[in-house]
C-alpha positions as CSV (number, residue, x, y, z in Angstrom):
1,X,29.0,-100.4,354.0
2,X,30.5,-104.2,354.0
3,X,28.5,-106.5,352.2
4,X,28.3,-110.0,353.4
5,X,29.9,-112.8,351.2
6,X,27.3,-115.0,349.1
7,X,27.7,-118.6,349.1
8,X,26.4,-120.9,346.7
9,X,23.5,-122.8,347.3
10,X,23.4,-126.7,347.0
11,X,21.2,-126.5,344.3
12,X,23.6,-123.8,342.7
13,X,26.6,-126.2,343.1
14,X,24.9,-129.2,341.8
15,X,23.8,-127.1,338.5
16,X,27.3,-126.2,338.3
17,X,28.5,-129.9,338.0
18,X,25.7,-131.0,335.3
19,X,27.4,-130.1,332.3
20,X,30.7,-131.4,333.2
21,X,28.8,-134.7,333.5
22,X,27.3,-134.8,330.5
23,X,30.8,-134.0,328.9
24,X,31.8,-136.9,330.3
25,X,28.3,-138.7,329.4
26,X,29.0,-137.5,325.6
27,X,32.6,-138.3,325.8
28,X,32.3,-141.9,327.1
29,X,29.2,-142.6,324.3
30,X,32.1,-140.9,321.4
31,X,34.5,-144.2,322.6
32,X,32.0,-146.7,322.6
33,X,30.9,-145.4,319.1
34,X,34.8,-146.1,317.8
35,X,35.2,-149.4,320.6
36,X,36.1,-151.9,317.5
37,X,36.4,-154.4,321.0
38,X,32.2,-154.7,320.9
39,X,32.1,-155.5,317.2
40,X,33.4,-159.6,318.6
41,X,29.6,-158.8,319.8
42,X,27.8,-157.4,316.9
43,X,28.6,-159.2,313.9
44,X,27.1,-162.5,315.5
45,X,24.0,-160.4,316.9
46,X,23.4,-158.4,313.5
47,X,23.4,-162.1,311.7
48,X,21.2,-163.8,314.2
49,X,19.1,-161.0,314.1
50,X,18.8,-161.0,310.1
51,X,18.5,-165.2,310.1
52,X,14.7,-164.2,312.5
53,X,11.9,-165.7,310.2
54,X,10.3,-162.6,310.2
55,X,9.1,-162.4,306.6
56,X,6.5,-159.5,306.4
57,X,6.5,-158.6,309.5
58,X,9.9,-157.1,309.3
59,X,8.9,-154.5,307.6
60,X,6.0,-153.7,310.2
61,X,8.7,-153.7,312.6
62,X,10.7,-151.3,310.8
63,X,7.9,-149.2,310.4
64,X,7.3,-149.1,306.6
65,X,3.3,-148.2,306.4
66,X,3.9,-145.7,309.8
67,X,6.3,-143.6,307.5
68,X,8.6,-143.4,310.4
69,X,10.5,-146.0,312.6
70,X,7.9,-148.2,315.2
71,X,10.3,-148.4,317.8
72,X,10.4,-145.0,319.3
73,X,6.4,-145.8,319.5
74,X,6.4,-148.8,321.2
75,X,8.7,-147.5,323.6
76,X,5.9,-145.0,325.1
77,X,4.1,-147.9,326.5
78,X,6.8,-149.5,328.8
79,X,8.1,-146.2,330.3
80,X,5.0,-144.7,330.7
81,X,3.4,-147.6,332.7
82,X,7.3,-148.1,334.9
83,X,7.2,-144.6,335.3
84,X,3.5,-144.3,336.7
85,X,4.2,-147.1,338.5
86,X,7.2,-145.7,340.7
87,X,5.0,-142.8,341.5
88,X,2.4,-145.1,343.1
89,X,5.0,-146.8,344.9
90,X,4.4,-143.8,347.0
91,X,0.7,-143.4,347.4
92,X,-0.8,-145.4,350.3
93,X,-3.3,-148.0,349.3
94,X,-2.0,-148.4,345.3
95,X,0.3,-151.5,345.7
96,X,-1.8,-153.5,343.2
97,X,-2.0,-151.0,340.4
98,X,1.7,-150.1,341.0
99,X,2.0,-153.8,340.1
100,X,0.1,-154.1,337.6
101,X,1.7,-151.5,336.0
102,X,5.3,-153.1,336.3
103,X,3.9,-156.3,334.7
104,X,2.5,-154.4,331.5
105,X,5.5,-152.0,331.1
106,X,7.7,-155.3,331.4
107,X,5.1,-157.2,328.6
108,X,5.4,-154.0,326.5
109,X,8.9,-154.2,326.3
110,X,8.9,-157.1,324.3
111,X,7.3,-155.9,321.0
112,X,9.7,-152.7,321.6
113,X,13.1,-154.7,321.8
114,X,11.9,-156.7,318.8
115,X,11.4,-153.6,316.8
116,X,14.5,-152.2,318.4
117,X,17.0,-154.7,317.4
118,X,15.1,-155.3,313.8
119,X,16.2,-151.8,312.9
120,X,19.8,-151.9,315.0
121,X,20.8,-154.8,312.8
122,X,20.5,-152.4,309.6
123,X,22.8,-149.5,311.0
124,X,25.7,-148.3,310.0
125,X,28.8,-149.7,312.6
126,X,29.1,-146.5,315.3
127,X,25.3,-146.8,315.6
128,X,25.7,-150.7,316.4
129,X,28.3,-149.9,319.0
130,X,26.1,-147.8,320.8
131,X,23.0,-149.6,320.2
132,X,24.3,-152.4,322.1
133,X,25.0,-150.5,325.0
134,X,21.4,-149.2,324.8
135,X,19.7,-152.6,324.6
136,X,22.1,-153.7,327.4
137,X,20.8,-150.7,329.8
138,X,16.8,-151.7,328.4
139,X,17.4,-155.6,329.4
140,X,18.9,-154.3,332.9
141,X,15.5,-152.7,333.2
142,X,13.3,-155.5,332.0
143,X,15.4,-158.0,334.3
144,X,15.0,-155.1,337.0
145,X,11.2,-154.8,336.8
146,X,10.2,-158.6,336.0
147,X,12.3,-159.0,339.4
148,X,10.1,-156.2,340.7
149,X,6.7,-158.1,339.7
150,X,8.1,-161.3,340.9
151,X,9.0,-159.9,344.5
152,X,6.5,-157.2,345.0
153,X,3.8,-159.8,346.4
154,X,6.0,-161.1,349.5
155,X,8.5,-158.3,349.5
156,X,6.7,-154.8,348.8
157,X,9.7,-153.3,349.9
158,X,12.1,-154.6,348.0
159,X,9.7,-154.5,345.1
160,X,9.8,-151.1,345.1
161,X,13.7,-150.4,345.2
162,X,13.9,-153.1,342.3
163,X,10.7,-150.7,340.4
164,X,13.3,-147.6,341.1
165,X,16.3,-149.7,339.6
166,X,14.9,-150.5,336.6
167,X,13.5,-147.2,336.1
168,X,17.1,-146.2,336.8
169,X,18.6,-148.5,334.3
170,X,15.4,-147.5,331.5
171,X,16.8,-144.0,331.7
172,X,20.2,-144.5,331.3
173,X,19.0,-146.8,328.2
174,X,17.0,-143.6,327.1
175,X,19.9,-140.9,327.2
176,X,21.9,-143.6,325.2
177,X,18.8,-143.8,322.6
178,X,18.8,-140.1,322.2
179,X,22.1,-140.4,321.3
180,X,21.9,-142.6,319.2
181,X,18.7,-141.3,317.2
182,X,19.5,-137.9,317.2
183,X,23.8,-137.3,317.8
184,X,24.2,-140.5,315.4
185,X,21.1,-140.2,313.5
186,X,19.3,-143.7,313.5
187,X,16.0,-144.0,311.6
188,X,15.9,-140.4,310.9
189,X,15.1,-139.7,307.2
190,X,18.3,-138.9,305.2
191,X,16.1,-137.5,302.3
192,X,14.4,-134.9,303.9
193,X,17.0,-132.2,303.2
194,X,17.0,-132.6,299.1
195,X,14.0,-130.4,299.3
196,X,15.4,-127.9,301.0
197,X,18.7,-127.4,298.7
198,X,17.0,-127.8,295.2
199,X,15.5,-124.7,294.0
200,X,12.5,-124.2,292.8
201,X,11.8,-124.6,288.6
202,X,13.1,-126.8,286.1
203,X,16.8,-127.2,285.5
204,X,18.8,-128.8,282.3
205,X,21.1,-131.9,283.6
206,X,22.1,-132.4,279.9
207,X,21.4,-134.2,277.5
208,X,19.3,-137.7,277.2
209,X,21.6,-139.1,274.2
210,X,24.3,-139.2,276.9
211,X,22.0,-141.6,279.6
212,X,22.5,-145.4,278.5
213,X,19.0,-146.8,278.7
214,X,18.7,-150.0,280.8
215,X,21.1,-149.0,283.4
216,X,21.0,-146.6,286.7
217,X,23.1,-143.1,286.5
218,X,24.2,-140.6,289.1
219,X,23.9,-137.0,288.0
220,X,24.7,-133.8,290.6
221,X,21.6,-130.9,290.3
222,X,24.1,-128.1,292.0
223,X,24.9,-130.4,295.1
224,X,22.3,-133.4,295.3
225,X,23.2,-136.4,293.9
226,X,20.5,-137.7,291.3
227,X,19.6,-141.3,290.1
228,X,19.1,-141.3,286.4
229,X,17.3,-143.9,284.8
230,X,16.5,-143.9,281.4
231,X,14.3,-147.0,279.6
232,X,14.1,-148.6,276.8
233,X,10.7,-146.4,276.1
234,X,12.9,-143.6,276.3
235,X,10.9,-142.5,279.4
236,X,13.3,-140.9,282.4
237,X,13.0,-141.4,285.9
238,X,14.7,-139.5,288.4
239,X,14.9,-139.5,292.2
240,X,17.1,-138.1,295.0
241,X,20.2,-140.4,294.6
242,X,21.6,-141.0,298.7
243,X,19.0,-143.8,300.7
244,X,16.7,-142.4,303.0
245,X,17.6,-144.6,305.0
246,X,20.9,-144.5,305.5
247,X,22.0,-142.5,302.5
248,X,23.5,-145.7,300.6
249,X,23.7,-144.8,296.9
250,X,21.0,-145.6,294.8
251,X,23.2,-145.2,291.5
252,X,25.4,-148.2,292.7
253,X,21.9,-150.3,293.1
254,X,20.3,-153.1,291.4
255,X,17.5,-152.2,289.1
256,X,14.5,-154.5,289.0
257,X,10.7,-154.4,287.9
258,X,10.8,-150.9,288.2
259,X,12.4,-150.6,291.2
260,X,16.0,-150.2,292.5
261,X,17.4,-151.8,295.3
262,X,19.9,-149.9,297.6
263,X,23.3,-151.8,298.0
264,X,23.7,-151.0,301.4
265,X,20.8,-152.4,303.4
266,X,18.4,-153.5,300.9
267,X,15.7,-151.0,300.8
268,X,13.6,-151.1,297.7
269,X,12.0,-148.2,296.4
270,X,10.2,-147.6,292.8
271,X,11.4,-145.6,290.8
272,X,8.6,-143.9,289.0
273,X,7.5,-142.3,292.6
274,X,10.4,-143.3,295.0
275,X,7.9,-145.1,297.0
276,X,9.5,-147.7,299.5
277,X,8.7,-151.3,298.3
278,X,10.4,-152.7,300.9
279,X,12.4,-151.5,304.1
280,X,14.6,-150.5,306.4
281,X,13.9,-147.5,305.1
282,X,10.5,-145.6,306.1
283,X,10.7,-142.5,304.3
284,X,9.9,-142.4,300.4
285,X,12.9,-140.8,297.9
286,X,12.2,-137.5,296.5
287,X,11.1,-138.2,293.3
288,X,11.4,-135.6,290.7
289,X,9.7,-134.6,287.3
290,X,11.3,-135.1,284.1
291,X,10.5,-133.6,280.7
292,X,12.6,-133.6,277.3
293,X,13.7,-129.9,276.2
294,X,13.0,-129.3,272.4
295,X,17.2,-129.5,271.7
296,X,17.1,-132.9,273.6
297,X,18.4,-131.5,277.0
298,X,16.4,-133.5,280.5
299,X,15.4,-131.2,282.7
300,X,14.1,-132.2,286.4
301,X,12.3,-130.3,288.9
302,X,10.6,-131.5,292.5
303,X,6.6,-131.7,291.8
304,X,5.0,-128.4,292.9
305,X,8.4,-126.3,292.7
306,X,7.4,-123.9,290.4
C-alpha cells in the first residue's frame, strides 16, 4: 500500500523558524552587550542620571524597603492597561475605555522609567549597553501610545494601529528586559547563593590574633569569600564578602559607624546584620555568627545552620 506524502502545515513551518529567530534575537542582544560604540551614550546618561536630586527617594526607587528592585513592579501597570486596551480596540461600543486605558498605561510609564533608569545607572557596563536599547524600545512605546491618545478622538482608526505599534514596540522592550534581568542578571540578588554553598555548623577560619582590629578583612569559608571585621572591643563581625548587589567586594570597602560601604556602587550595609543602609542594593548580606574557640581560633556559621 503507497502512502501519501505529508506536508507541513503553516503552523508547523512557522514553529520550525522560531528558534532560529531567537538565535539571532540572542545573538544580536550578545553584540550590543560588547558595542563599546553606545558607551559615547551612556557615560553622559549614567552622570545625568546620578546628578537627579533625588535624595531619599532614590532609594524608594531602587527598591530598598520592597526587598527587591521596584521597577519590574511598576512595569505591570503600563502593559497591563496597553495590553487590555488593544483587546478593546476590537470590541464594538469600548472606544472610550480603550482610551482611557492608553492614557493610564502611558501616565504609568513614567514612575516605571524613573525607577528603570535609577537602577540602569548602577549597572555593570554590558547591562548599560542593553539597557539603553530597552529604554529606547519603552520610549518608542510611550511616543506610540501618547500618539495613540492624542489621535484616537478624530482618528479611531489610526488610534488603533498606533495602540498596536506601541504594544509592538513595549514587547520588544520586554524581551530585551528579560534579557537583561535574567541572561545578564540585573537587580537579581548576588547573595542568595552563599546559603546554599556554606554547610551547615560552625567552622574555624583561624585565628583572631591574626585579624588587625579597625580594618575590614577577606577570609575564604571553602569557596565564599568572607568580610572580617574585627573591633577595637575585640568583638567580630562577619558577612558574605561579594555585594548583593552587584557582587562588588565588601573587603575593599570603606568602614564607617558600623557600616561598610561597597566600592563599586555605594551600597551601604551594617555590619553587625548585613542589613542595607542604603542602596542600590535590595537584598541584605548574609550575615554570619561569630564565637571565639577556647585556643583563640573564630569560628563562623550562618544563624540557624546547625
Amino acid at each position: 500500500m503507497t502512502t501519501a506524502p505529508s506536508f507541513p502545515t503553516a503552523a508547523a513551518r512557522a514553529a520550525a523558524h522560531v528558534p532560529r529567530l531567537l538565535r539571532s534575537c540572542l545573538g544580536a542582544l550578545k553584540r550590543v552587550e560588547n558595542a563599546e560604540a553606545l558607551d559615547r551614550a551612556v557615560t553622559p546618561a549614567q552622570k545625568a542620571v546620578r546628578a537627579l536630586p533625588l535624595g531619599p527617594l532614590r532609594d524608594v526607587l531602587h527598591g530598598r524597603q520592597l526587598g527587591h528592585p521596584l521597577h519590574p513592579v511598576l512595569v505591570q501597570v503600563p502593559m497591563g492597561a496597553w495590553l487590555s486596551s488593544a483587546v478593546l480596540d476590537f470590541v464594538p461600543g469600548a472606544r472610550r475605555p480603550a482610551r482611557v486605558l492608553v492614557g493610564v498605561g502611558t501616565l504609568a510609564a513614567l514612575p516605571a522609567a524613573l525607577a528603570g533608569w535609577t537602577d540602569w545607572a548602577e549597572q555593570h557596563e554590558q547591562q548599560m549597553r542593553t539597557g539603553l536599547v530597552h529604554a529606547a524600545a519603552n520610549v518608542g512605546a510611550v511616543s506610540l501610545f501618547g500618539a495613540s491618545f492624542a489621535v484616537r478622538g478624530r482618528h479611531p482608526v489610526a488610534g488603533r494601529a498606533l495602540g498596536l505599534g506601541g504594544l509592538a514596540f513595549a514587547g520588544v522592550g520586554g524581551f530585551v528586559g528579560g534579557h537583561l534581568a535574567y541572561r545578564q542578571g540585573a537587580g537579581a540578588n548576588k547573595a542568595e547563593p552563599v546559603a546554599h554553598l556554606v554547610e551547615p555548623g560552625w567552622h574555624r577560619l583561624g585565628p583572631v590574633s591574626d585579624l588587625k582590629a579597625g580594618g575590614p578583612e577577606r577570609r575564604m569559608l571553602g569557596e565564599v569569600p568572607l568580610l572580617v571585621v574585627r573591633h577595637e572591643d575585640g568583638g567580630v563581625d562577619v558577612l558574605a564578602d561579594r555585594c548583593s548587589h552587584l557582587s562588588g567586594p565588601l573587603s575593599d570597602g570603606a568602614l564607617d559607624d558600623g557600616c561598610v560601604t561597597c566600592p563599586w556602587h555605594g551600597s551601604v550595609f551594617r555590619l553587625s546584620d548585613g542589613a542595607v543602609v542604603s542602596g542600590p542594593a535590595t537584598a541584605p548580606q548574609p550575615s554570619f555568627e561569630t564565637r571565639i574557640e577556647p585556643d583563640g581560633m573564630l569560628a563562623v556559621r550562618l544563624p540557624g545552620a546547625g
